[in-house]
N, C-alpha and C positions, 0 to 999 in steps of 0.2 A: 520492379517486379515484372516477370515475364508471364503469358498468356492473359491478357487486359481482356479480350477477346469477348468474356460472360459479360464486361461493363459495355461492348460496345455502345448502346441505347444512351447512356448516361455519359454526361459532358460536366453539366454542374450539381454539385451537392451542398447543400444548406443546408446546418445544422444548429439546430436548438437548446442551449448547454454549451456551448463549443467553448465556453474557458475551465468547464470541471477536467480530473483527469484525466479519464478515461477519453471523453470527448475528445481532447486538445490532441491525444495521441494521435487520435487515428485520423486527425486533420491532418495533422501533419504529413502521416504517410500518403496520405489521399494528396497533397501537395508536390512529393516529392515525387507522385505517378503522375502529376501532367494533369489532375482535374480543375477547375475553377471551386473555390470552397468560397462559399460564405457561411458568415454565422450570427449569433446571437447567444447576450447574455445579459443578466442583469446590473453583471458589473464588471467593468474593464479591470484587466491586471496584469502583472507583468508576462501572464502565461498568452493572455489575448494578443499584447505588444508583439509577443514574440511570431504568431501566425501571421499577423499584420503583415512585420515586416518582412516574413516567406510567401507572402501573397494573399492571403486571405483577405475579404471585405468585413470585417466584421461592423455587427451594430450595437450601440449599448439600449436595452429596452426590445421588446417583442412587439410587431406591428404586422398586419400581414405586406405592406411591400416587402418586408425582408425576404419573402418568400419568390420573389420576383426572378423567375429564368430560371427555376430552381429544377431538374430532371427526377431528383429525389431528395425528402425530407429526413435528417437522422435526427432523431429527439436522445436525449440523457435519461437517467431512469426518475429525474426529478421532476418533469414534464408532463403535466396533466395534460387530460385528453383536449380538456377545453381553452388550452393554451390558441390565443389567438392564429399564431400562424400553424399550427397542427387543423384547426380548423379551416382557415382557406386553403390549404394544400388539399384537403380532402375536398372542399368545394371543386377545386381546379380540376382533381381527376389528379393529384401528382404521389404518388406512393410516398408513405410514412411511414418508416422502417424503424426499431430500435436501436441501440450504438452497437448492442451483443450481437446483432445480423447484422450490420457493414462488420464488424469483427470477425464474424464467422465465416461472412465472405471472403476476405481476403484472406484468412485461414486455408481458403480452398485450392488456395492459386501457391500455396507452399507447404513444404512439410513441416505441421504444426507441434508447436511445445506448450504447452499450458498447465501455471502454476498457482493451485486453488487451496484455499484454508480459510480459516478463522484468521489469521496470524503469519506473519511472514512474509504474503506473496510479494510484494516488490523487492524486499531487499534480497531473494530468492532468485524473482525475475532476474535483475541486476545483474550479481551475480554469477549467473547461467551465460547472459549477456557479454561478461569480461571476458570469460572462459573460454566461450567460444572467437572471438574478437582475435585473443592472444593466439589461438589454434588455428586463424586465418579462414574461418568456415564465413565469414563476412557476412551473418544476420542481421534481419527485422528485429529488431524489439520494440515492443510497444509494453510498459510500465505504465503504472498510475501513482507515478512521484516522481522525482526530478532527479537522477543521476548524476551525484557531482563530478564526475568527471566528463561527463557529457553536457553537461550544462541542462540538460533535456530529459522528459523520457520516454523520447523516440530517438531509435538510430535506423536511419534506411540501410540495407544491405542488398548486393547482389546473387548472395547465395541463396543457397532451396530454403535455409532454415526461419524460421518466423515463431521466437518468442513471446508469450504473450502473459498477462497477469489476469487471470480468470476468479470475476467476482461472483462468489451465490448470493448476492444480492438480487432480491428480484427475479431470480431463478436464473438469471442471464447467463451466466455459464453452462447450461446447458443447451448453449444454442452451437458450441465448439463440438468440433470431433479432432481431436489433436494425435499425432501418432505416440507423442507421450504426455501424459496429463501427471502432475504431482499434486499430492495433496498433504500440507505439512500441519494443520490440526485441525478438529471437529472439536467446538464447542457454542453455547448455545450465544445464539445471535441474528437479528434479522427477526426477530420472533413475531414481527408485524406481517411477514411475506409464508412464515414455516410453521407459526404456532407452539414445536414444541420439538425439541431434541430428535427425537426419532422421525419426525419429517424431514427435520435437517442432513439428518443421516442418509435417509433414501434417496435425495437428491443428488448426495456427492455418490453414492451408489451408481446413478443413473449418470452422473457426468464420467463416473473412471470406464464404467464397460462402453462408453460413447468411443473407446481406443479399440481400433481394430486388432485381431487376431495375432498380428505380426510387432503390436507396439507394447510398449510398457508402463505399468503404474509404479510411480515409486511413494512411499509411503512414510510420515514416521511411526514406526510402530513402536514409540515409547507411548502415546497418547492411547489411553484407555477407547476411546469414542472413534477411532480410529480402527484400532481391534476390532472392536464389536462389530464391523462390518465386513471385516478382510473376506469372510467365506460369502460373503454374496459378490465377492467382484470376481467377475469369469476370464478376467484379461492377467497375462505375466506380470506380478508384483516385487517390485523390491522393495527392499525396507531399511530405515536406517536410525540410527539414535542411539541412546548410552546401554541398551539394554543390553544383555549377553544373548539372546536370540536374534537380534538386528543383524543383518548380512554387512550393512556398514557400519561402524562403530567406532564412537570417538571413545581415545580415553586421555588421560591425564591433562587434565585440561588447566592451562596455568594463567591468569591473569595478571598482564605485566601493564598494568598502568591504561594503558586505553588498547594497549593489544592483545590478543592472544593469541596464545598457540595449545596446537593441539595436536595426539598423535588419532591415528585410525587406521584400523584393521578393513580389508575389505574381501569378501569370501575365502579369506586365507587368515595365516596366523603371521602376515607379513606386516609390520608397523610402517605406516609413513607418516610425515609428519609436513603439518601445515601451522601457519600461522598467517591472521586477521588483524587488517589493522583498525577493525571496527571488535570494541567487547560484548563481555556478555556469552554465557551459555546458550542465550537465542541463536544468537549467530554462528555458535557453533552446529547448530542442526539446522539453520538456513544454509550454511556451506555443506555443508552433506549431503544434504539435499541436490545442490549442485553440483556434489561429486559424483553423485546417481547419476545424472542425469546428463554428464559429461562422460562418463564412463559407457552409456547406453549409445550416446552417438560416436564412439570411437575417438574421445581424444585424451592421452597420453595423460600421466599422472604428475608427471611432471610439468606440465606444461597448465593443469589444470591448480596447481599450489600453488604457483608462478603468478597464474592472473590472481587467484586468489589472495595474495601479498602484497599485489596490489591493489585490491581494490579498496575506495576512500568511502564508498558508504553511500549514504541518499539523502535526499533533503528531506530533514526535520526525521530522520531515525537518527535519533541520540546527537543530533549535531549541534556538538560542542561552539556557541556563536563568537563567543572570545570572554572578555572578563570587564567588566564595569562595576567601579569604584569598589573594587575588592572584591566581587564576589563573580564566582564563576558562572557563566548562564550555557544552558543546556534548551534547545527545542527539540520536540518530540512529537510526533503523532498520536501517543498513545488515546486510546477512548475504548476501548475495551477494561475492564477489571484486570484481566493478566497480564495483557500489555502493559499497566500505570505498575503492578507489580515488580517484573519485569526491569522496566524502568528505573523505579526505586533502589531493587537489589541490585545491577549493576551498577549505579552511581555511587550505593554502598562498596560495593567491591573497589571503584575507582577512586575512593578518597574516604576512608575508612575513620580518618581523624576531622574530618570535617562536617558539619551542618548542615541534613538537605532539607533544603526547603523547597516546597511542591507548589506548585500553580498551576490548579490542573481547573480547566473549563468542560461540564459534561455534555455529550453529543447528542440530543434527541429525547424527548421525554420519554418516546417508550422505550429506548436504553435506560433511563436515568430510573424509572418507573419499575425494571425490571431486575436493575443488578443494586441499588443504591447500597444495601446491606455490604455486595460482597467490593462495591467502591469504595465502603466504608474500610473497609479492611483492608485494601490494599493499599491505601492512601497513610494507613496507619505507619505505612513502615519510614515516611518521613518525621523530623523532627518537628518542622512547621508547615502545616498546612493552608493553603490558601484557595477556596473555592470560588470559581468566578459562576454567573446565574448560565444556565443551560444555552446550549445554541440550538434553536429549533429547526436548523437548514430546510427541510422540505414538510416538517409536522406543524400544524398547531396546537396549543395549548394545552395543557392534560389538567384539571383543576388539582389541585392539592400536591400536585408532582412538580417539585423544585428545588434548589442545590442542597437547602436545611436538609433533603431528608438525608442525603450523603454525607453533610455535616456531622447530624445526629449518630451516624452509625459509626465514626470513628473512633477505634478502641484507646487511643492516645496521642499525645503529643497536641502541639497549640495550633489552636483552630480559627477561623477567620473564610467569614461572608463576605466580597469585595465586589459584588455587583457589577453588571454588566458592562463590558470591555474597560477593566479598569488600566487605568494610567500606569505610565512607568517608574511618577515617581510614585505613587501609592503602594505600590507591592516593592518598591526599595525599603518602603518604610518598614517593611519586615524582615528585613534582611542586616546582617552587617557582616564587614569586611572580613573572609575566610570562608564564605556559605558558598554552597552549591544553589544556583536556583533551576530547578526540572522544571519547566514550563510544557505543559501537556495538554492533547485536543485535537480532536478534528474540526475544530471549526477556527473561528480569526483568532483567537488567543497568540497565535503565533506573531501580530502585529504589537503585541505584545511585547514580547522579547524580540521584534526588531526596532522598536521604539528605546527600550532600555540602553542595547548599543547607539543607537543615534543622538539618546539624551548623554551617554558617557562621552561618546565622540565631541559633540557639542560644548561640553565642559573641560574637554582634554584642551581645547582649540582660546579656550577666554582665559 
C-alpha cells in the first residue's frame, strides 16, 4: 500500500486474538506493509502457522511480555478489558486499538468496498475479490474465511482497491467509511450488542450513509428488513434479487448438480447469463451482489461471469470434503437458523434421492437461548438429526440454555444428543453408506468432519 506516511510513529504491532479471522487478515496485510507483528492466542492452528511462517512472532497463552516492543495494541472483539496484556499496555502508555480501527485505518489509505449483512459476507467478499483479480484492478482483500483458491483470506494488491468483509458484530463496522458499502440481509442477531431488530436496523442505517455523496449502496431488496430502511438511507442505492422491482435480477435459476446457472437482467430487459460452480439460490444473490458491485467500479460483464465461473468457493461454505465409507461429508459454517436452512435445502437440491444427515453444533447460548424454536425447524428439514452440546466461544454459561432445547423443538425426523466434540466414529454410527453428512457450526465441530476423512484415509491405507 502506498501513503504508510499516517503509520509513521508505529514500527511494531501486537495483536491479541491474532489466530481469529478477522485478526489473522489484517496481520497479514500489516506483514506484507513491512511492519513487525506479533501476536497471541489461546491456541495455535494452522491459521497462526501460516503468519509464523510470513513472519509473525506469535505466542500461545496471554502474558504481558507478549506485549514487549509493541508501538500499538490490536485486540479481537473476544478480548476483555481485563486481558492481562490489554492491561500492561495501558500501564505502559501504549495505545489499544480495536481490530475494526486497524481496519478502518488502512481503509483510509484506499478506495474502500465493504460487504455487511446478517448472511453472505465472505462468500460475497470473495467473490468481488475474483472479479476484480480477473479485470486486472489487483486488490486488497481482506475476508474472514479462507478462499480456496487463495489458500488464504487475504490477498495484498497494488491497486487503489481494498475489499473488505464488514462485521455488525459489536458495532465494528461502523468504524468503515467505504466508497461502497453492501448490505446483503438484516435479520436478527448479535442480540447481546443490539437487543432488538430495529436497533439492528439503525446501525446498518448508520454504516450505509457512512458512503460518501459520490459512492454507492448496493442492497438486496428481496429481504423484507432490508426494505424497511431503504428511505432512511441518503446515499445512491442499487438493488438486487429475484424481485420484479430489483434493478438486478436473476431469473431462471437451474441447479445442475453442485452448479448453477443463472440468467440476469440488469436496468434493461437484456438477459445475461452466468453460471456458479458453488449451488444454492444463496449464491445466486451473493453473485449479484457482485455484479452490483463490479458494475459500479467499471468492469465489463463479461469479464465479471468469467471470474464468476470460476470461482471454487470458500472454506467450510458447503465444502464438499470428499466421501468416507460411503457417505458423503459436507463442512459448513452455518450457525444462524437460515443459514442451517439454507444449508439443508441445497443438499436437498444436490441429491434429491439421498439421506441427509445433520451434525450441526450450536454457536453461543445467547444464540441457542434466542432462536432454539426456529433451530428447531430448520434442522427439521434433514432426515437424521445430530446435536452436538453448544460451543460457548467468548460466553459463559446460561442455566437451563442447552442443545435439548433445540432437540425438543424439532418438528421430525430422528433425533440424537452426541455431547461435546464427538468422535468420528460416533456420528458414522448414524450414518450408512449412500447418506449425505452436513456437518454445521461456528465453532470446532468442523475437526469433526476433518477427523472422519482422516479415520476413512486411515482405513483406506490397512
Amino acid at each position: 500500500m502506498s501513503g504508510l506516511r499516517p503509520f509513521r510513529r508505529v514500527r511494531q504491532v501486537h495483536m491479541i486474538g491474532i489466530g481469529g479471522a478477522g485478526m489473522s487478515g489484517i496481520a497479514e496485510v500489516l506483514l506484507n506493509l513491512g511492519f513487525v507483528v506479533t501476536g497471541s492466542d489461546l491456541q495455535l492452528s494452522e491459521v497462526t502457522e501460516r503468519l509464523q511462517r510470513l513472519g509473525a512472532r506469535i505466542a500461545k497463552g496471554h502474558s504481558s511480555d507478549n506485549v514487549a516492543g509493541a508501538d500499538v495494541v490490536v485486540y479481537s472483539s473476544a478480548v476483555k478489558p481485563e486481558n492481562v496484556e490489554i492491561r500492561t499496555a495501558r500501564s505502559q502508555g501504549i495505545p489499544q486499538i480495536p481490530r475494526s480501527e486497524m481496519l478502518a485505518e488502512l481503509m483510509r489509505l484506499k478506495v474502500g468496498v465493504a460487504i455487511s449483512g446478517t448472511h453472505g459476507k465472505t462468500t460475497t467478499t470473495s467473490m468481488i475479490g475474483a472479479i476484480l483479480q480477473r479485470a486486472e484492478r489487483n486488490p486488497t482483500l481482506i475476508v474472514g474465511g479462507i478462499v480456496r483458491a487463495l489458500g488464504s483470506g487475504v490477498k495484498m494488491g497494488s491497486g487503489e482497491l481494498l475489499v473488505v468483509e464488514a462485521d455488525e458484530f459489536d458495532r465494528s463496522f461502523l468504524k468503515l467509511n467505504p466508497t461502497i458499502a453492501a448490505i446483503t440481509t438484516i435479520e436478527p442477531e448479535h442480540l447481546d450488542t443490539y437487543t432488538d431488530l430495529p436497533n439492528l436496523q439503525d446501525a446498518f442505517v448508520e454504516f450505509a450513509n457512512h458512503v460518501p455523496f459520490y459512492g454507492a449502496v448496493v442492497v438486496c431488496a428481496d429481504e423484507p428488513n432490508i426494505q424497511a430502511i431503504l428511505p432512511r438511507i441518503k446515499r445512491p442505492i442499487v438493488s438486487y434479487g429475484f424481485g420484479k422491482a430489483c434493478e438486478i435480477r436473476a431469473l431462471d435459476v437451474e441447479q445442475m448438480g453442485y452448479r448453477t446457472r443463472f440468467q440476469f437482467t440488469m436496468f434493461d430487459d437484456t438477459q445475461r447469463e452466468c453460471e456458479l460452480q458453488v449451488p444454492g439460490r444463496h449464491n445466486v444473490l451473493n453473485a449479484l451482489a457482485a455484479v452490483a458491485i463490479a458494475y459500479e467500479l467499471d468492469v465489463s460483464f463479461d469479464v465479471t461471469c468469467a471470474a464468476l465461473a470460476e470461482f471454487t468457493g470458500v472454506h467450510r461454505r458447503f465444502e464438499i470434503k470428499g466421501e468416507a465409507r460411503g457417505v458423503i461429508v459436507v463442512d459448513d459454517y452455518a450457525h444462524h437458523p437460515t443459514e442451517v436452512r439454507s444449508t439443508l435445502t441445497t443438499a436437498r437440491r444436490c441429491w434429491p434421492e439421498k439421506r441427509i444427515v445433520a451434525l450441526f453444533q450450536p454457536h453461543l447460548f445467547t444464540r441457542t437461548r434466542d432462536f432454539a424454536r426456529e433451530f428447531g425447524i430448520a434442522l427439521s428439514e434433514a432426515d437424521v438429526i445430530l446435536i452436538a452440546d453448544i460451543y460457548p466461544a467468548r460466553e459463559r454459561p446460561i442455566p437451563g440454555i442447552t442443545a435439548e432445547l433445540i432437540a425438543k423443538s424439532i418438528e421430525r425426523g430422528d433425533v440424537h444428543l452426541v455431547g461435546p466434540q464427538p468422535s468420528a466414529r460416533k456420528i458414522l454410527e448414524h450414518t450408512q453408506p449412500g447418506d449425505v453428512l452436513i456437518v454445521m457450526g461456528a465453532g470446532d465441530i468442523t475437526r469433526t468432519a476433518q477427523e472422519i476423512m482422516t479415520l476413512n484415509d486411515a482405513s483406506k491405507r490397512s
